[in-house]
Structure formats: structure tokens, C-alpha cells
Biopython code that builds the backbone (N, CA, C, O; Angstrom):
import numpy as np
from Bio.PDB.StructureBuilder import StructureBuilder

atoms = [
    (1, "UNK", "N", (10.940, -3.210, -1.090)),
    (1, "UNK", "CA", (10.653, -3.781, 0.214)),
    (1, "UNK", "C", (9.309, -4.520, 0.189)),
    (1, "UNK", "O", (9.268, -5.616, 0.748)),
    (2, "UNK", "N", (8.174, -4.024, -0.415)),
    (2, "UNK", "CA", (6.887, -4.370, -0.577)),
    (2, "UNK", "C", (7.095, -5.883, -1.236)),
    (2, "UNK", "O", (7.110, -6.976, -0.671)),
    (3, "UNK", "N", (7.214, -5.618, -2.324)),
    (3, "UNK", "CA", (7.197, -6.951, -3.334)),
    (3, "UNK", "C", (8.791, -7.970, -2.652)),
    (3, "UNK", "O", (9.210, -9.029, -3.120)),
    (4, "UNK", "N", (9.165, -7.464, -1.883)),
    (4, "UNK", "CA", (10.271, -8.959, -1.614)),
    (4, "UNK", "C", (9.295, -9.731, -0.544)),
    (4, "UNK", "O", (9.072, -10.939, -0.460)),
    (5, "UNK", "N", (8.823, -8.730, 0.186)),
    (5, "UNK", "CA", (8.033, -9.376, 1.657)),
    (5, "UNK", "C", (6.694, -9.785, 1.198)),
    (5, "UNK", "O", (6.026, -10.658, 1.753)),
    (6, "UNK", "N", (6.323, -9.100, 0.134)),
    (6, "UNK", "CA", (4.545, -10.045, -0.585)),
    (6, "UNK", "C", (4.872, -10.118, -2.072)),
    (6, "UNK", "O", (4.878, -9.218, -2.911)),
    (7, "UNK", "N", (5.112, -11.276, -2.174)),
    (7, "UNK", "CA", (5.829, -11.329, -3.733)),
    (7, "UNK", "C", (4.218, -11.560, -4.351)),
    (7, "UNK", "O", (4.459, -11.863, -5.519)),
    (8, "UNK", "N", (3.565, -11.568, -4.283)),
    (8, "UNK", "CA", (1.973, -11.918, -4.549)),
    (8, "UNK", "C", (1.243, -10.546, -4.500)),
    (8, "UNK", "O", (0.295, -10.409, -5.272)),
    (9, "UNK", "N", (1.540, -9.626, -3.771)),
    (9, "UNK", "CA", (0.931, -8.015, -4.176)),
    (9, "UNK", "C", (0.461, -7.548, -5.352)),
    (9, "UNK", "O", (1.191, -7.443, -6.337)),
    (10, "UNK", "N", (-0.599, -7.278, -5.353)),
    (10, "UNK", "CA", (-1.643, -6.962, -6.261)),
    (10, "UNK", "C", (-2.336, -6.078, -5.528)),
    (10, "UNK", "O", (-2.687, -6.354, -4.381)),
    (11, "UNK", "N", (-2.724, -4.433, -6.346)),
    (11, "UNK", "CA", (-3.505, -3.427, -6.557)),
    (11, "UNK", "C", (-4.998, -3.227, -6.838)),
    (11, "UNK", "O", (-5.263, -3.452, -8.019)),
    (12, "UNK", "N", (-5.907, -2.916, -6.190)),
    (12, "UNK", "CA", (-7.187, -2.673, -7.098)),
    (12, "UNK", "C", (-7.183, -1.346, -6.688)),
    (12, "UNK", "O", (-6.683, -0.885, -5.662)),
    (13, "UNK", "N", (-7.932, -0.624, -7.796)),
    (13, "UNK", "CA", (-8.138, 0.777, -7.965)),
    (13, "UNK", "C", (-9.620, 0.980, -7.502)),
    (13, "UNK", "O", (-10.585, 0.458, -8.059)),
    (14, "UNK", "N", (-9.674, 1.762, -6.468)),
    (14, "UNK", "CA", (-11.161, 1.937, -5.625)),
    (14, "UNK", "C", (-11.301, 3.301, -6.347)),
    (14, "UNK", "O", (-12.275, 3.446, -7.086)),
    (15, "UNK", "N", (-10.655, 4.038, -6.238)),
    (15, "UNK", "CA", (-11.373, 5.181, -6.987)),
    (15, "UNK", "C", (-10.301, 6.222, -7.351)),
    (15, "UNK", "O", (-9.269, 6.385, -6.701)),
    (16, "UNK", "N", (-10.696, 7.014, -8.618)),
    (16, "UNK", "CA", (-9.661, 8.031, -8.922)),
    (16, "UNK", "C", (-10.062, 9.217, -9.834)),
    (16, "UNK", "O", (-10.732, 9.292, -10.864)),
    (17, "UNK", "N", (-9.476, 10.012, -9.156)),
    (17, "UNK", "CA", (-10.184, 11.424, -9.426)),
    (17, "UNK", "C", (-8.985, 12.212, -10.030)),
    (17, "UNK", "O", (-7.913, 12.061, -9.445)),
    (18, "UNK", "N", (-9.008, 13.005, -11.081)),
    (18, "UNK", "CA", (-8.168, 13.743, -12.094)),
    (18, "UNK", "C", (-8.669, 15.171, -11.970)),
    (18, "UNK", "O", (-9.819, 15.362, -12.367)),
    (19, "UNK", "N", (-8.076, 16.080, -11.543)),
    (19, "UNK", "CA", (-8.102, 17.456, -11.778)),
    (19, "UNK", "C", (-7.459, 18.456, -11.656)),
    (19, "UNK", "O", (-7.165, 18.924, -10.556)),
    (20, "UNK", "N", (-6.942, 19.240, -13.378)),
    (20, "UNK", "CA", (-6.021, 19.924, -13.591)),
    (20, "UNK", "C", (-4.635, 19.229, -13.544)),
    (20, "UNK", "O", (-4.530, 18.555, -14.569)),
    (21, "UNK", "N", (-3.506, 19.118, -12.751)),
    (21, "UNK", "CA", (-2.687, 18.530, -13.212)),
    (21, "UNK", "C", (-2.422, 17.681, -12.093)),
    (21, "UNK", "O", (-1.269, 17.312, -11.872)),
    (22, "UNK", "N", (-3.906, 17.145, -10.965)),
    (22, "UNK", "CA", (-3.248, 16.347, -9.984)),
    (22, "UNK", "C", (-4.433, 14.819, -10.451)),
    (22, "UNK", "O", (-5.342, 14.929, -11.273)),
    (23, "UNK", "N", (-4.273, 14.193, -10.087)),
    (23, "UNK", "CA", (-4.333, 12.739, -9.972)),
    (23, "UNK", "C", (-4.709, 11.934, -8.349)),
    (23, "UNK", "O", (-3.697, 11.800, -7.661)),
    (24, "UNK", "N", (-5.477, 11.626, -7.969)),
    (24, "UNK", "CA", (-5.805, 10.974, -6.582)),
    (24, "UNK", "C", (-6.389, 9.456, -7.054)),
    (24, "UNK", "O", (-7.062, 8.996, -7.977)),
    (25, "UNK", "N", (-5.673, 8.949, -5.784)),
    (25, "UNK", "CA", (-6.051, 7.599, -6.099)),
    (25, "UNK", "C", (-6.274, 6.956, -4.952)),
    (25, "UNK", "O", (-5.452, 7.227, -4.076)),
    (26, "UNK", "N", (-7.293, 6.029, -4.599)),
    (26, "UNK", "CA", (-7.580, 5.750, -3.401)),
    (26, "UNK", "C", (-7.337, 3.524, -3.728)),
    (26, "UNK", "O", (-8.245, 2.906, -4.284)),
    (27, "UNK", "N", (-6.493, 3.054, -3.419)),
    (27, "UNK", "CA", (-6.485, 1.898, -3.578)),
    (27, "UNK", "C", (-6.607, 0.875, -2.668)),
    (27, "UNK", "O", (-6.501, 1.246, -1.499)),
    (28, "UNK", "N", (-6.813, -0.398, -2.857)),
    (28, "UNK", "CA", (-6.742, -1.334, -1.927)),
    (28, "UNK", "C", (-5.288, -2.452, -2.323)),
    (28, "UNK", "O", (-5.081, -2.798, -3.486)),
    (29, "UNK", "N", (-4.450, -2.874, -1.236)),
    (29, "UNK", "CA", (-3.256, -3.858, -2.137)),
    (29, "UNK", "C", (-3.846, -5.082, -0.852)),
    (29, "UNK", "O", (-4.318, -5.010, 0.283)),
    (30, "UNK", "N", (-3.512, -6.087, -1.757)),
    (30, "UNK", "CA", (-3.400, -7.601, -1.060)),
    (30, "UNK", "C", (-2.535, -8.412, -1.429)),
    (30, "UNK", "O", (-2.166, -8.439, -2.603)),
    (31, "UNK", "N", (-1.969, -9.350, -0.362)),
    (31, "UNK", "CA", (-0.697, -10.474, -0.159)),
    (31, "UNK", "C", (-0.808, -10.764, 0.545)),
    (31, "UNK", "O", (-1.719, -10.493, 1.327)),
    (32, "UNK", "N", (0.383, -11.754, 0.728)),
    (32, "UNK", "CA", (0.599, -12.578, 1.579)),
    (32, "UNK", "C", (1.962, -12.356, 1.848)),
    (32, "UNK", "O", (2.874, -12.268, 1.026)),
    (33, "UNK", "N", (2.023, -12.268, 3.163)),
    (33, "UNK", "CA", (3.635, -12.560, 3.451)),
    (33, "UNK", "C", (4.404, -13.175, 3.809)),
    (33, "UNK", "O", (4.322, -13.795, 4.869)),
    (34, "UNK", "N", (5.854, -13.211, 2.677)),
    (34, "UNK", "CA", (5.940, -14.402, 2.978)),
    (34, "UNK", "C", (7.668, -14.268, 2.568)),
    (34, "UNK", "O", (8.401, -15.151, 2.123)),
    (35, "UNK", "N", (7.925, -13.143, 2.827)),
    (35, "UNK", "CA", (9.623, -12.087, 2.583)),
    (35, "UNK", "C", (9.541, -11.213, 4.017)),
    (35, "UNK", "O", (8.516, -10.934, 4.639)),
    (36, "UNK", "N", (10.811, -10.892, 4.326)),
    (36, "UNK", "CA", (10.871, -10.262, 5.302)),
    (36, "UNK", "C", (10.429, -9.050, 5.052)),
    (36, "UNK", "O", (10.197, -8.725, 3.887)),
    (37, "UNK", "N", (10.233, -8.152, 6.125)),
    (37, "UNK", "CA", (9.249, -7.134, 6.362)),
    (37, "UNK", "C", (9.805, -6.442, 7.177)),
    (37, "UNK", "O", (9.599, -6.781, 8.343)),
    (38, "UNK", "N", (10.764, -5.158, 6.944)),
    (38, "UNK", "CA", (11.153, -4.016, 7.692)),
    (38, "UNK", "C", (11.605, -5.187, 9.379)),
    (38, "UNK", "O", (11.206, -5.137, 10.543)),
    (39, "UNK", "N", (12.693, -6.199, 8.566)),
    (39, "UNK", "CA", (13.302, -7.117, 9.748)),
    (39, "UNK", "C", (12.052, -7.794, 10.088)),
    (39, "UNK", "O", (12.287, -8.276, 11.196)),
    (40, "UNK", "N", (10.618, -8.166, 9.697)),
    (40, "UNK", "CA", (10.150, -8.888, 10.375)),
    (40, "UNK", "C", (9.627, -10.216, 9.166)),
    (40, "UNK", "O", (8.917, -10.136, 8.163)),
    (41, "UNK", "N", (10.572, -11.774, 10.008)),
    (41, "UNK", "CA", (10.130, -12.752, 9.727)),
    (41, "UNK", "C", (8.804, -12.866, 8.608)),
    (41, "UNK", "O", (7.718, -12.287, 8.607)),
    (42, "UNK", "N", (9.323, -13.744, 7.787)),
    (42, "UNK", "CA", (7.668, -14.376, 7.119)),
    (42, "UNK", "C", (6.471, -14.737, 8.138)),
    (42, "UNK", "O", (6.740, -15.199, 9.247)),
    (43, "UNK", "N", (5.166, -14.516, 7.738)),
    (43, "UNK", "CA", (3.994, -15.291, 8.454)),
    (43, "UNK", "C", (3.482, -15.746, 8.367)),
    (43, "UNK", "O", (2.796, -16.127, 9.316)),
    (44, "UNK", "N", (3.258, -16.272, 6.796)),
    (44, "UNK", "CA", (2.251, -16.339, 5.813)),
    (44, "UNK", "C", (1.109, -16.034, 6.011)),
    (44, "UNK", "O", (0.414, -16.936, 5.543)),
    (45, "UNK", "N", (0.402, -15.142, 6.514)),
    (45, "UNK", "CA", (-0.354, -14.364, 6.341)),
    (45, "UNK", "C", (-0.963, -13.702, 5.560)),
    (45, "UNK", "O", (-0.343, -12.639, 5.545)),
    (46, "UNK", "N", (-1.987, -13.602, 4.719)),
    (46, "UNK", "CA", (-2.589, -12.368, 3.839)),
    (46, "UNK", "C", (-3.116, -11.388, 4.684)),
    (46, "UNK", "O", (-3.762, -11.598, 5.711)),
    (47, "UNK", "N", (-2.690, -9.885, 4.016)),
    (47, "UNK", "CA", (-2.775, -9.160, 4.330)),
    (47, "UNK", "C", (-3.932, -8.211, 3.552)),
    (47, "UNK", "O", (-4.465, -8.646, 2.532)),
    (48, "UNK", "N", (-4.195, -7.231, 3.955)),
    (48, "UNK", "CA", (-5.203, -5.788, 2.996)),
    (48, "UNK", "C", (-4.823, -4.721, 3.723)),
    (48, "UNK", "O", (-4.831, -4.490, 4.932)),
    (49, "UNK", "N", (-4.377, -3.908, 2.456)),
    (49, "UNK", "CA", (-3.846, -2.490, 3.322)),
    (49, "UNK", "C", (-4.402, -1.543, 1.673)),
    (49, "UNK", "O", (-4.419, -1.739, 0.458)),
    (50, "UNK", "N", (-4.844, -0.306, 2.839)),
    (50, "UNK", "CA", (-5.680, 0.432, 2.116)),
    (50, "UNK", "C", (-5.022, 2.079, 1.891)),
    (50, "UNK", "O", (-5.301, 2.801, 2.848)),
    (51, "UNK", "N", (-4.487, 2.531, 1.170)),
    (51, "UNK", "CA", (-4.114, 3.780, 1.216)),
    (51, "UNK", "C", (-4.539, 5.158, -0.581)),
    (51, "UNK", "O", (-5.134, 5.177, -1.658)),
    (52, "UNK", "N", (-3.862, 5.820, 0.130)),
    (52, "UNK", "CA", (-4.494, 6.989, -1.421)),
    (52, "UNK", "C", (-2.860, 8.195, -1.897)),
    (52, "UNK", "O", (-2.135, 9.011, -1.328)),
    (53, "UNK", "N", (-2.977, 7.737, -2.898)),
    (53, "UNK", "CA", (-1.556, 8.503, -3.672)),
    (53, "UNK", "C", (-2.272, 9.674, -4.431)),
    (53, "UNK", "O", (-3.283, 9.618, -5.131)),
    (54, "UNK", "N", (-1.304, 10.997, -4.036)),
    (54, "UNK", "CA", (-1.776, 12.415, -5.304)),
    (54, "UNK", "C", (-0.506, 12.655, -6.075)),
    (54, "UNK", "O", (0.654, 12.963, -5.802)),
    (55, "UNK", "N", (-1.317, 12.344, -7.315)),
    (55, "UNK", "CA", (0.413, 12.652, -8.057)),
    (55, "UNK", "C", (0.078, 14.229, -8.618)),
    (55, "UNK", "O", (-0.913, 14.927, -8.405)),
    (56, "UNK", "N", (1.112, 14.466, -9.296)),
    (56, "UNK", "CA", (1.052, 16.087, -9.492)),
    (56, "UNK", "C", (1.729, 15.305, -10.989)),
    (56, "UNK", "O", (2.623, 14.464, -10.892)),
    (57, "UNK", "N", (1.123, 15.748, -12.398)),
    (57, "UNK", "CA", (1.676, 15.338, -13.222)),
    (57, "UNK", "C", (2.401, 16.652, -14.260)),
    (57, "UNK", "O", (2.096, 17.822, -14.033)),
    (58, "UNK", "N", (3.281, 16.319, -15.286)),
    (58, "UNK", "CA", (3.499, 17.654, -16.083)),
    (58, "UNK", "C", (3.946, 17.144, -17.788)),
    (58, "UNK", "O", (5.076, 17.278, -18.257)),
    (59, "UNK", "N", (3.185, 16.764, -18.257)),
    (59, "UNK", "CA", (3.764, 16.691, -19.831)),
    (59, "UNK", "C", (3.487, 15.151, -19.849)),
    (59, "UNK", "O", (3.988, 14.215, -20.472)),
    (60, "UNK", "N", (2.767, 15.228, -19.176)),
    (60, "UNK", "CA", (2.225, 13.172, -18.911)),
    (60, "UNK", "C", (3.470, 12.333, -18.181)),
    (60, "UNK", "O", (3.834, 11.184, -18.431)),
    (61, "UNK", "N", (3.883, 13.052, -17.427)),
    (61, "UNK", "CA", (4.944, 12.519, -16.229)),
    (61, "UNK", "C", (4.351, 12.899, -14.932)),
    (61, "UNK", "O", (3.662, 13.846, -14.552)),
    (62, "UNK", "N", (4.940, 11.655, -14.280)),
    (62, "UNK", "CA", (4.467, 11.892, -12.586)),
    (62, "UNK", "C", (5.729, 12.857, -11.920)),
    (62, "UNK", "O", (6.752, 12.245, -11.612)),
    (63, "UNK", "N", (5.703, 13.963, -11.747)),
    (63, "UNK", "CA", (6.519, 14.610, -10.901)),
    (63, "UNK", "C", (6.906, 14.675, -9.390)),
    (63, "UNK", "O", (7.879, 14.561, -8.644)),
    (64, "UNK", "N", (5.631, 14.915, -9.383)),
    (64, "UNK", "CA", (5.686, 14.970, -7.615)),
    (64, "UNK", "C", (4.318, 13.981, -7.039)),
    (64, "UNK", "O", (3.146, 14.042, -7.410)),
    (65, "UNK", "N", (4.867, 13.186, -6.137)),
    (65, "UNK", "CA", (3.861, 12.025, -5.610)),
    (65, "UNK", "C", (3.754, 12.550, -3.776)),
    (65, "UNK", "O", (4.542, 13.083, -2.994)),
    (66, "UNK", "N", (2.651, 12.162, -3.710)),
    (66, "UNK", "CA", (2.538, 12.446, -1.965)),
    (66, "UNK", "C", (1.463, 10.624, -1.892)),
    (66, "UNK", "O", (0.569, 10.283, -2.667)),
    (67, "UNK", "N", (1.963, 9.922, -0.825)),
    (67, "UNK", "CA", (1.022, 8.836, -0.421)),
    (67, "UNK", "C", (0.864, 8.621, 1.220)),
    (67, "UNK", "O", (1.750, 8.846, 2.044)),
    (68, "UNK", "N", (-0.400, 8.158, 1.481)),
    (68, "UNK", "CA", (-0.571, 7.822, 2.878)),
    (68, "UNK", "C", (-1.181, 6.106, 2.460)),
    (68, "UNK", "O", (-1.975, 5.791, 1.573)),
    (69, "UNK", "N", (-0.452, 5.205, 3.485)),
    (69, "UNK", "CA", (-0.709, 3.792, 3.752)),
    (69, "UNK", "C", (-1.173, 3.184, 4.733)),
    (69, "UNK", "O", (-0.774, 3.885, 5.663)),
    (70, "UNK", "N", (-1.735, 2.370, 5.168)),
    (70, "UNK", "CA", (-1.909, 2.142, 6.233)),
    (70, "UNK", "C", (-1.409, 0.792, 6.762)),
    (70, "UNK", "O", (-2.044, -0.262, 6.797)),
    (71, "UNK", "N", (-0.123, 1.027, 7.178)),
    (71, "UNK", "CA", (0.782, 0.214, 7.985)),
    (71, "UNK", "C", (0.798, -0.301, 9.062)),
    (71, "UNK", "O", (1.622, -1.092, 9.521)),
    (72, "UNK", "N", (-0.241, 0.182, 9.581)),
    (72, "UNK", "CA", (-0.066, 0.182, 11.067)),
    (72, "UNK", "C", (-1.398, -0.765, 11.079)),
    (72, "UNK", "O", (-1.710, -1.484, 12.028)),
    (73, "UNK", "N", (-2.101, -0.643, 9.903)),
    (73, "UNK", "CA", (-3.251, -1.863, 9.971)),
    (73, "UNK", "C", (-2.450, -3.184, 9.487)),
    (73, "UNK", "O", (-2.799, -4.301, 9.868)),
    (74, "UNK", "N", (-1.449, -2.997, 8.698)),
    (74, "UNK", "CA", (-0.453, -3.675, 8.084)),
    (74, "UNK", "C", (0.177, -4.647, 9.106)),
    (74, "UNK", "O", (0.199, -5.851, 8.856)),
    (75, "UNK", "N", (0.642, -4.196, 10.150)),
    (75, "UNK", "CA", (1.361, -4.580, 11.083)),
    (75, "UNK", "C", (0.454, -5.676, 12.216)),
    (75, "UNK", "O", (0.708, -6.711, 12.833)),
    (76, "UNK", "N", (-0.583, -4.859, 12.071)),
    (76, "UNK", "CA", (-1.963, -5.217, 13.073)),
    (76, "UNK", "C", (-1.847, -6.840, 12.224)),
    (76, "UNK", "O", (-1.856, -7.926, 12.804)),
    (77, "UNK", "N", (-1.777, -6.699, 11.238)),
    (77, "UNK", "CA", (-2.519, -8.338, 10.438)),
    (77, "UNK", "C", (-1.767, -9.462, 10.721)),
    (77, "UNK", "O", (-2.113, -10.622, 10.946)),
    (78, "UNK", "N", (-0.143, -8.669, 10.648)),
    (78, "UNK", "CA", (0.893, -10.056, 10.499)),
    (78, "UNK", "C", (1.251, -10.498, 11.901)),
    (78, "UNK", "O", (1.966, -11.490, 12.037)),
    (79, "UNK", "N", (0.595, -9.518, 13.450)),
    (79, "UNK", "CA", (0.629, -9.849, 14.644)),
    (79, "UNK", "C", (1.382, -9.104, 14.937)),
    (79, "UNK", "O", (1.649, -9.405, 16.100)),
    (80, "UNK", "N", (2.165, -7.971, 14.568)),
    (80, "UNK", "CA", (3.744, -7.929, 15.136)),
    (80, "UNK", "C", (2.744, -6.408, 16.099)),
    (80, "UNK", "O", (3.293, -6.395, 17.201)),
    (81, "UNK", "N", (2.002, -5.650, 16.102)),
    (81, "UNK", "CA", (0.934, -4.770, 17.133)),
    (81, "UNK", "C", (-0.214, -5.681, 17.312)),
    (81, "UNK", "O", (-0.509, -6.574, 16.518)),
    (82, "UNK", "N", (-0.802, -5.421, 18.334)),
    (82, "UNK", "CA", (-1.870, -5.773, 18.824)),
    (82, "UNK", "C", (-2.911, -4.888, 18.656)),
    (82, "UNK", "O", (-2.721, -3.701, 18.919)),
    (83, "UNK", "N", (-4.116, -5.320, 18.213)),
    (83, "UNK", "CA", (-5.136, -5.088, 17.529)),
    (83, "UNK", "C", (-5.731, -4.403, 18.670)),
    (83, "UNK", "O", (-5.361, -4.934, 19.717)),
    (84, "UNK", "N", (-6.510, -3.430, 18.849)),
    (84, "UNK", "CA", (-7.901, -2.871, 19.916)),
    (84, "UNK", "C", (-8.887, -3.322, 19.724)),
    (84, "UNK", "O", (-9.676, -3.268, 20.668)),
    (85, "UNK", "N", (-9.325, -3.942, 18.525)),
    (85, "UNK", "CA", (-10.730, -4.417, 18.843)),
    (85, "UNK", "C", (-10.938, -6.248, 19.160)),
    (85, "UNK", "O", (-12.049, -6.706, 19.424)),
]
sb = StructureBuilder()
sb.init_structure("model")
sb.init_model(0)
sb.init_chain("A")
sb.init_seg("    ")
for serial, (resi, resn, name, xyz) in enumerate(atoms, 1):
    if name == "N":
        sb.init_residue(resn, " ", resi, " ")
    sb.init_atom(name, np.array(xyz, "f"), 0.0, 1.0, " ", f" {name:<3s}", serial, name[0])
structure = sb.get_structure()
């Protein structure tokens, strides 16, 4: 869904912390959109959405992943919510 609606998405790694067998990662992604989006129209818009993934690894495999995104800043960018500030 990501990469059809920002075929231009790209990752930077803000920070990441390893301990014992979990993995945290705090990243930043940027695009533009310019694929539909959970039914919503192109905007061309660039976007920045900031979220953090914990993987749980076992034998150098990702097993179990937990992530929080922030979509709703996501949404804020391409117009489809209205911003508070």
C-alpha cells in the first residue's frame, strides 16, 4: 500500500537500539504522493512520517514485529484531516 501510493519512499534510520533479542528502531520515511492512498486520490504532495518498530529476533530472524506510525500526521499533510495548528 505504502510504496504504490509513494513510489519514491525512502527510510532514514534516526536511531536504534539492540538489546538481548529485541531491536528498536525509531525512523523517519519521506515521499511523495502520487498512488492512491487507503482510496485517497494522488496529491502530489511530499510527505514525512515518523514512527518506531521493535522486532523480537531469534537465530538472526525477525519473528515478532510490533510498529507505531504516524498516520494521522500522514493524513494531516496530504489535506484529507485538518491540521490544529
Amino acid at each position: 500500500m505504502n510504496i504504490t501510493a509513494f513510489p519514491d519512499l525512502h527510510f532514514i534510520i534516526e536511531k536504534m537500539i539492540a538489546e538481548g533479542d529485541f531491536v528498536v528502531v525509531h525512523h523517519t520515511a519521506r515521499g511523495t504522493h502520487q498512488g492512491n492512498f487507503m482510496n485517497i486520490p494522488p496529491t502530489g504532495k511530499q510527505v514525512t512520517m515518523t514512527g518506531i518498530l521493535i522486532d523480537r529476533v531469534a537465530h538472526g530472524k525477525i519473528i515478532e514485529e510490533w510498529s507505531v506510525s504516524d498516520y494521522l500526521g500522514l493524513l494531516q499533510q496530504i489535506g484529507v484531516i485538518l491540521s490544529t495548528e
